[in-house]
N, C-alpha and C positions, 0 to 999 in steps of 0.2 A: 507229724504231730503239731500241736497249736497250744500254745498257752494263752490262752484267752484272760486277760485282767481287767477287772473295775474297780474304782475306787475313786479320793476326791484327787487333790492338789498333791498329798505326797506318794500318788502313784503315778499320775500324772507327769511328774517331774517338773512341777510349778516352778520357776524363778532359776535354774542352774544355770542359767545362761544370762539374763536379764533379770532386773525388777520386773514387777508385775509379770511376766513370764508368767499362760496360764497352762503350754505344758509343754514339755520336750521329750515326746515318747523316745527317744533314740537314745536318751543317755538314761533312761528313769531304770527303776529296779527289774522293774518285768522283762524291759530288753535283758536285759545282764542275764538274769535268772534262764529267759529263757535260751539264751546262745549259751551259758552253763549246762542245758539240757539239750542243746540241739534240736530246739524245737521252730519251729515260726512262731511268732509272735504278735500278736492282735493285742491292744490295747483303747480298751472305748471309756476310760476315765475322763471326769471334767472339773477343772477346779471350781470350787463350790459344793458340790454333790453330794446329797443327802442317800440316807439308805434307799428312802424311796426309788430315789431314781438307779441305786445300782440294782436295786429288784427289778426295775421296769425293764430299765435298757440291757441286761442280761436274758430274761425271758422272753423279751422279744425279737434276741439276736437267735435266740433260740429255738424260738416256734418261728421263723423264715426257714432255719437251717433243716429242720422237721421238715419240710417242703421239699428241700432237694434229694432227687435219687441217687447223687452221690455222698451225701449225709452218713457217716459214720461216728456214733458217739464215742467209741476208741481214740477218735485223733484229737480230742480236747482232753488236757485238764484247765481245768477255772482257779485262777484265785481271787478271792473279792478280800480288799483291806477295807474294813469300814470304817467311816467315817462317826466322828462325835455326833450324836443324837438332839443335838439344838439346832436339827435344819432340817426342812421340807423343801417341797418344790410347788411352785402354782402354773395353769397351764394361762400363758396369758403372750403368746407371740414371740414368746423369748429367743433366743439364738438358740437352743439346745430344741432343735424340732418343736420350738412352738413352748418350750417348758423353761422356765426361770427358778435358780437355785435361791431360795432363800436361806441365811443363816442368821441368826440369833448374832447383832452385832454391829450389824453393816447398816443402821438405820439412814449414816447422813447420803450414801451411796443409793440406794432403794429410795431417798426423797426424791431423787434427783431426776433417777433411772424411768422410773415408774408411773403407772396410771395413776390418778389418785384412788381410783378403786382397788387396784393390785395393791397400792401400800399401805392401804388400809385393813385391809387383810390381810399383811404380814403384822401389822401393828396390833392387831387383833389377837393372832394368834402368838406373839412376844407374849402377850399378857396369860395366856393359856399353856404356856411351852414350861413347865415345872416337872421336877422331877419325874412323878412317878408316873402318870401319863405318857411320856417321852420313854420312859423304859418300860413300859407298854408297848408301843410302836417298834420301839426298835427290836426287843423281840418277835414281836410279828414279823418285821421284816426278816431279821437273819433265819424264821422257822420256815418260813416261805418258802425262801428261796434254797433253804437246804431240803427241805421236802421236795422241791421242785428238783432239782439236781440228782439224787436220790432214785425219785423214780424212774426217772429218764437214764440212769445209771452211768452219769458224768462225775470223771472223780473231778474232787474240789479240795481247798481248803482256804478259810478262813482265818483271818487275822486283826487286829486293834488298828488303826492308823492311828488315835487321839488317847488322849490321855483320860478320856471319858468312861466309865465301865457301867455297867448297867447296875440295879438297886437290887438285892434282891429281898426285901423286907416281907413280910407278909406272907400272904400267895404266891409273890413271884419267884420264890424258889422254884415251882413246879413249872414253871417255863423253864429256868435254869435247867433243869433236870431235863428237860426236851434235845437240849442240844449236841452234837454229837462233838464231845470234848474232845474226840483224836485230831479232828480238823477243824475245831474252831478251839482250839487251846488255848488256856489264858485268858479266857473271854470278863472275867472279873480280874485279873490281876493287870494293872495299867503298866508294871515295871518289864510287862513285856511285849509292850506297844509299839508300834515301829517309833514314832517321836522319842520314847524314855529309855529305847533300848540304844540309837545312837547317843542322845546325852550319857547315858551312864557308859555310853565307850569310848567316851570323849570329844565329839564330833561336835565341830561349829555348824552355825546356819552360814550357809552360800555368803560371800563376801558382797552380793550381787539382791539378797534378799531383804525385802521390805516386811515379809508379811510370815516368817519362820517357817523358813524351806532348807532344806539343805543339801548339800553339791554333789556332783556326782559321785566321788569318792566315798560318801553315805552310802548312796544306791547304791552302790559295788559292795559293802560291806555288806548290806543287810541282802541283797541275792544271792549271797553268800551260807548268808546264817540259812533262811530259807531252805535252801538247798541242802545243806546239813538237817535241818527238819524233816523235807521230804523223804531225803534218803534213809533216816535213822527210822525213819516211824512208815516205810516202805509204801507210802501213800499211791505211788504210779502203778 
């Protein structure tokens, strides 16, 4: 079996080791979680990582494995922790196969980084990146990729990384009402985020952290909860 994970920086295992640390798959939550299950353990997170890209780079880890004749959808489950919704990606040579994470934020960093045309159109799009639009998108994404999962009949679940939740004013209830709540739980409530669930259990950020990451010791707790999740709500 495979525990397959994506997600941004706090699955990743951003900074537990070092500042700027952009990841330490070996000590992050998916390892834990998955040696709690006895599974192997794939993690294709990046810090930065917009939902966009955890949709891309899961479907596409996907339809390769489609390809193989020893391809078994039994020996995956997926967990995707998403990422706050004030980030995209532009495809412009980046390190990530050619694709660069933009987030709502990082202005002085992206001057620096970047084409003047690439930061032009993050700058562009800062200007256009407001609420309800953004929780637009991001439903799209998490409907996607749980339709995708779905039919392909890969168990999954979903969880908050950020303390960001989606709007659902208007219409977007009826997105809300799409998602499948046993494994995307909490999806409007932020107090059960991976970030607010370690604050509210008393947990520092890494001694070692610039940018609000937190240590291994987090990770270990929260693959922990996790796992009381999966097992209570029999998701495997």
């Amino acid at each position: 079996m495979i525990l397959l994970a994506n997600g941004c920086s706090h699955t990743a295992g951003a900074e537990i080791e070092y500042a700027q640390q952009g990841q330490c798959y070996e000590k992050a939550w998916p390892f834990h979680l998955a040696d709690t299950l006895k599974y192997d353990h794939l993690n294709i997170s990046i810090s930065g990582a917009s939902a966009e890209r955890i949709v891309r780079t899961t479907m596409e880890y996907f339809l390769k494995e489609f390809e193989k004749p020893s391809y078994k959808r039994s020996d995956y489950f997926v967990i995707i922790s998403w990422p706050g919704f004030y980030r995209t990606e532009i495809y412009n040579g980046g390190f990530d196969e050619g694709w660069q994470p933009l987030v709502v934020g990082n202005d002085d960093t992206y001057k620096k980084q970047m084409s003047f045309e690439s930061y032009a159109y993050y700058k562009a799009w800062t200007l256009h990146a407001k609420p309800h639009p953004q929780t637009i998108s991001y439903f799209h994404d998490i409907l996607l990729l749980q339709y995708f999962l779905t039919i392909h009949r890969i168990k999954f679940l979903f969880w908050n990384a950020s303390n960001s939740t989606p709007h659902k004013e208007n219409y977007l209830h009826l997105y809300y009402k799409q998602v499948y709540h046993k494994r995307f739980p909490y999806i409007d409530d932020f107090n059960y985020s991976y970030c607010a669930l370690l604050r509210n259990n008393g947990f520092q950020y890494s001694p070692v952290s610039e940018y609000s990451h937190y240590g291994e010791d987090a990770h270990i707790w929260f693959a922990d909860y996790l796992h009381r999740y999966i097992t209570n709500n029999k998701l495997l």
